[in-house]
N, C-alpha and C positions, 0 to 999 in steps of 0.2 A: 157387625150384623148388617145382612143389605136394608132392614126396613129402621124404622126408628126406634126407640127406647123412650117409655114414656116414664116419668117419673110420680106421680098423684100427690102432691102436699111437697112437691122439690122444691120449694124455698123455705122449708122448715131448716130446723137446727141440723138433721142429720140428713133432708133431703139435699140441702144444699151442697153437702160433701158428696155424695153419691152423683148428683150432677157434675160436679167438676169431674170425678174420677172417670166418669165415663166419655167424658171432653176428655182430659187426655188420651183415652183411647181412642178418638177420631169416631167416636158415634154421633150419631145426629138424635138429635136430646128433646122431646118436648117434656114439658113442664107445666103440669095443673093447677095452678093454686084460686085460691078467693082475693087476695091482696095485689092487685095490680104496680100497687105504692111499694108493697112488701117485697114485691119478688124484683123490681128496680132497683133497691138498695140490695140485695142480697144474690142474686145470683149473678152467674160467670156468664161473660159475653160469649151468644153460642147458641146457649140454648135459647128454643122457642118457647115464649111462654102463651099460653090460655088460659083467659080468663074463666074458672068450672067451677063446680061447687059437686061434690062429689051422692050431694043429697040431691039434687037436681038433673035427675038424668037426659034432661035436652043438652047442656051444657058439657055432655061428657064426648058425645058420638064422634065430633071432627076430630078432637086432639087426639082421641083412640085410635083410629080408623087405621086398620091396616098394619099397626104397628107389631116389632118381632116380642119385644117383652114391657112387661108393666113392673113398676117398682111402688108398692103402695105403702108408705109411710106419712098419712097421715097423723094428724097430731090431735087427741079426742076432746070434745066436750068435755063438762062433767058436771052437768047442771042434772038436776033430780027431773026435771019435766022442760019442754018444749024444742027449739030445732037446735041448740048445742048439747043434746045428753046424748051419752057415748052409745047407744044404741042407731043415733041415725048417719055416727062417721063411721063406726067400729063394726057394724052389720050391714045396714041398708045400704052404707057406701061401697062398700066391699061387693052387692051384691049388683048393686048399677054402673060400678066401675065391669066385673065382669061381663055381663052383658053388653056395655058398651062395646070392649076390646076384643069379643068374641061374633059381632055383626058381622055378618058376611061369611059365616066359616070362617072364619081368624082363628086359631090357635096358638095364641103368646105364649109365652114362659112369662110365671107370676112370681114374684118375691114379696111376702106381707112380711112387712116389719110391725110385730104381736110385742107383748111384753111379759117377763116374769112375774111367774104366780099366776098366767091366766086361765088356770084349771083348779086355783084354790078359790073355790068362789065363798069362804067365808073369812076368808084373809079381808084387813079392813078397808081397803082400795076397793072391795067390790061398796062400799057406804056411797061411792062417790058415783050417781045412777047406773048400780051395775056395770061398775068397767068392766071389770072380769068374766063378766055373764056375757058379755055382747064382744068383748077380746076372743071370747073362746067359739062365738056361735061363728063369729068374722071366720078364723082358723077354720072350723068346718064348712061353711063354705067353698072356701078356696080345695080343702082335699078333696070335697065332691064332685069338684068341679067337671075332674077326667081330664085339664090341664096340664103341663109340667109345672110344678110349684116347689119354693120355698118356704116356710115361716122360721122365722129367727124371731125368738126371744130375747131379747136385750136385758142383762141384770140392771144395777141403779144405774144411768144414763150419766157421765164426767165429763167434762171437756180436755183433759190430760189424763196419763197413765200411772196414777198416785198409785193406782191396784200392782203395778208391775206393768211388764212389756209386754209380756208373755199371755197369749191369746187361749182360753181352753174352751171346748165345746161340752156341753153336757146335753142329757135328754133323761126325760122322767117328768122334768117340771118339778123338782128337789132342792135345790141349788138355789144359793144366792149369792151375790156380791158386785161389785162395781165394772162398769167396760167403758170405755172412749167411745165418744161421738165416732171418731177416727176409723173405729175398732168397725163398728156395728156399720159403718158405711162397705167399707173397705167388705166386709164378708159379706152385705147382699151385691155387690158388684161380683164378686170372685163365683157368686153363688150363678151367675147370668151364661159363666163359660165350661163351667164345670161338671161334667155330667152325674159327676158320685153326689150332686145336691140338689139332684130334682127328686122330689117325692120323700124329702125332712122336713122333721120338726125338731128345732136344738134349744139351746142358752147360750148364751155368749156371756163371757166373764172373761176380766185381764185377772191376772197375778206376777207374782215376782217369777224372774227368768227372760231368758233372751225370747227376740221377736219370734214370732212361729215361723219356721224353716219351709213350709208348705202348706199352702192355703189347699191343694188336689191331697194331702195326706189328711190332713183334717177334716175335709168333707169325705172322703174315702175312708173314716172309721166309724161315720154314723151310723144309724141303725136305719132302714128305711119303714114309711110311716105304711105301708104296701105297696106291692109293686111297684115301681115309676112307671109313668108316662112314659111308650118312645124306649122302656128298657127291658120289655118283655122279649 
């Protein structure tokens, strides 16, 4: 991409993969986090980091500026009241990280990393200050946007492939079962150069079977959420 790739919360468990992967593809990487400490011990030499807070919209506009896509994998509160309940990383961040990335007529490509069951909002994850109520307001956001966007769903988050090798996509919000850090990196990267993935909402789960054969077949069987952006 000629501008840069921003990642929002890229020194978390699955940003941090996501940054490396797109270091090896020779992109130029910034990096948002709160933990100055955090993202020193954990991320790959390369990327830029800034220090942001994605509740704090002054703190967002330079590392945005200009750039070709955003990768928003924040990592949520879950406190019932004040500034970590999932309402101010999972909505209002979602809504100032847009804004930010969108100054100037910018038009990025977005990739929100959402999670499973965030349309069941009386599944018991929503007890913990409405995650799932503000996972799901987050997701509408972004398809409002008029954007290109992804949301991937992530089933139980692994750090290995206990579930299997074999990578499958679902859509409905029906679904459950375990995916790799690995898994869920790897498919909002693939999700940045792919055109059959702007304008999805999926799941992602491993199982048993060999690796997926094609990351462009996979996203080429989803269903689109309306038209894409850029594909009318």
């Amino acid at each position: 991409m000629e501008s840069p790739v921003v990642v929002v919360g890229g020194a978390g468990r699955v940003g941090r993969i996501i940054v490396q992967r797109l270091l090896e593809r020779r992109e130029s990487v910034r990096v948002i986090g709160r933990s100055v400490q955090h993202a020193r011990r954990h991320l790959a030499p390369g990327a830029v980091f800034s220090q942001g807070d994605v509740r704090v919209p002054q703190t967002l506009a330079t590392p945005l500026a200009g750039c070709a896509a955003v990768v928003y994998c924040v990592e949520p509160g879950t406190d019932d009241r004040g500034p970590d309940r999932p309402e101010t990383t999972l909505h209002q961040g979602v809504r100032n990280v847009l804004a930010a990335a969108t100054a100037g007529g910018n038009r990025p490509q977005v990739v929100l990393v959402s999670q499973l069951h965030a349309t069941h909002q009386g599944h018991p994850l929503n007890a913990y200050g409405r995650m799932l109520v503000w996972r799901f307001a987050g997701e509408e956001l972004l398809r409002e946007s008029g954007l290109p966007y992804t949301v991937v769903r992530p089933g139980w988050l692994v750090d290995d492939r206990t579930a299997g090798e074999r990578v499958r996509f679902e859509q409905g919000d029906q679904g459950t079962g375990w995916v790799s850090r690995d898994d869920v990196a790897e498919a909002c990267v693939q999700a940045l150069y792919i055109p059959a993935a702007r304008g999805v909402t999926f799941e992602i789960f491993n199982e048993p079977g060999p690796a997926i054969p094609s990351w462009s077949e996979a996203y080429g069987s989803l269903v689109w959420d309306r038209t894409p952006v850029g594909l009318t």
